[in-house]
ZASE-341479 format. One line per 2 residues: number of its first residue (from 1); for each residue x, y, z of C-alpha. Coordinates in pm, 1 decimal, padded with zeros to 6 digits, always signed. Layout:
BEGIN
NUM = X:Y:Z  ...
% end
This chain:
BEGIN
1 = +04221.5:-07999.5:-03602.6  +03812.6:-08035.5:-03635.1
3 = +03549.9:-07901.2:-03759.8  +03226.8:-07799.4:-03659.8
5 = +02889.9:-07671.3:-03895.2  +02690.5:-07362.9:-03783.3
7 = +02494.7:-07142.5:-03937.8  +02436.2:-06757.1:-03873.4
9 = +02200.9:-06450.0:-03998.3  +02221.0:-06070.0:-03964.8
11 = +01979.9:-05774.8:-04118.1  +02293.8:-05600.3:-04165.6
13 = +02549.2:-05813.2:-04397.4  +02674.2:-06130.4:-04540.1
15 = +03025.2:-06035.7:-04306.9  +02759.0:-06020.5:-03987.4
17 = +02598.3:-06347.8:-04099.2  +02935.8:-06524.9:-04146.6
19 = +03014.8:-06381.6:-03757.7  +02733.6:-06478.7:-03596.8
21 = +02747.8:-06810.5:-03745.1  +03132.1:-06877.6:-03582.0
23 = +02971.8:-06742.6:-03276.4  +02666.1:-07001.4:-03310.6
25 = +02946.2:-07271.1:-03338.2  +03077.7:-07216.3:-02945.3
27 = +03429.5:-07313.3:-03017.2  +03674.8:-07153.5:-02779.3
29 = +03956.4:-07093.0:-03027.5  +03836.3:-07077.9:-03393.9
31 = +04180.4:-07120.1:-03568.1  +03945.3:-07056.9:-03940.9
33 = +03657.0:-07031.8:-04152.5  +03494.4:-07219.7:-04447.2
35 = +03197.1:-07072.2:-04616.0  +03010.8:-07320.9:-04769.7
37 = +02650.2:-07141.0:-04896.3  +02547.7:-06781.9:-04869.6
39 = +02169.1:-06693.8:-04934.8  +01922.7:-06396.6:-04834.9
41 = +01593.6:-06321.8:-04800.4  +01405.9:-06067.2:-04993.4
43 = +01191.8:-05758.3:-04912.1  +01078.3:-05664.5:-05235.4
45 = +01408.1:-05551.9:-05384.4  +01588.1:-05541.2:-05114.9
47 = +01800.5:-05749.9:-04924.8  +01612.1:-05822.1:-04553.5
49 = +01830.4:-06094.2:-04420.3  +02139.0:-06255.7:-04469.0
51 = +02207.9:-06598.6:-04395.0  +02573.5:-06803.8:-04377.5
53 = +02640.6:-07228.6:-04349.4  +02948.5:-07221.1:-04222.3
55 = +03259.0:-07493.6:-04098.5  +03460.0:-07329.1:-03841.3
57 = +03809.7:-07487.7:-03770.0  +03940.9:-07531.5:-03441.5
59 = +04213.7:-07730.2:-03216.1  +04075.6:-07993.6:-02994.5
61 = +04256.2:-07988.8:-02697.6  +04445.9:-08349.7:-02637.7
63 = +04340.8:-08563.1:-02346.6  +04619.3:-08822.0:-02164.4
65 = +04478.0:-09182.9:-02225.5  +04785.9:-09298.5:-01979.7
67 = +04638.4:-09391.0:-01656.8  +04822.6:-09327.2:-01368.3
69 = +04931.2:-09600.4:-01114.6  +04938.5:-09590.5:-00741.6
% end
């Protein structure tokens, strides 16, 4: 298994940010997800944006190393 960072933001929620940042990743099958810092940004007292730092998990498919002979 590996692991790759991303990070992801939305204007809708912290669930969107978290998506978008597995998305940002570009792993084929994400097998899980570690969320390691959540923040926002502020529009006077509201939430504007949400933002996710993410490690998704995924299975890195095995090469052969034998080589062939003729």
């Amino acid at each position: 298994m590996r692991l790759v960072e991303a990070e992801g933001d939305s204007t809708k929620s912290w669930d969107a940010a978290v998506l978008a940042a597995v998305r940002s990743a570009k792993v084929k099958d994400p097998l899980g997800v570690e969320v390691g810092r959540l923040w926002a940004e502020l529009d006077g007292s509201r939430l504007a944006r949400y933002h996710a730092s993410v490690k998704v998990a995924y299975r890195q498919s095995q090469r052969s190393t034998v080589r062939r002979t003729r």
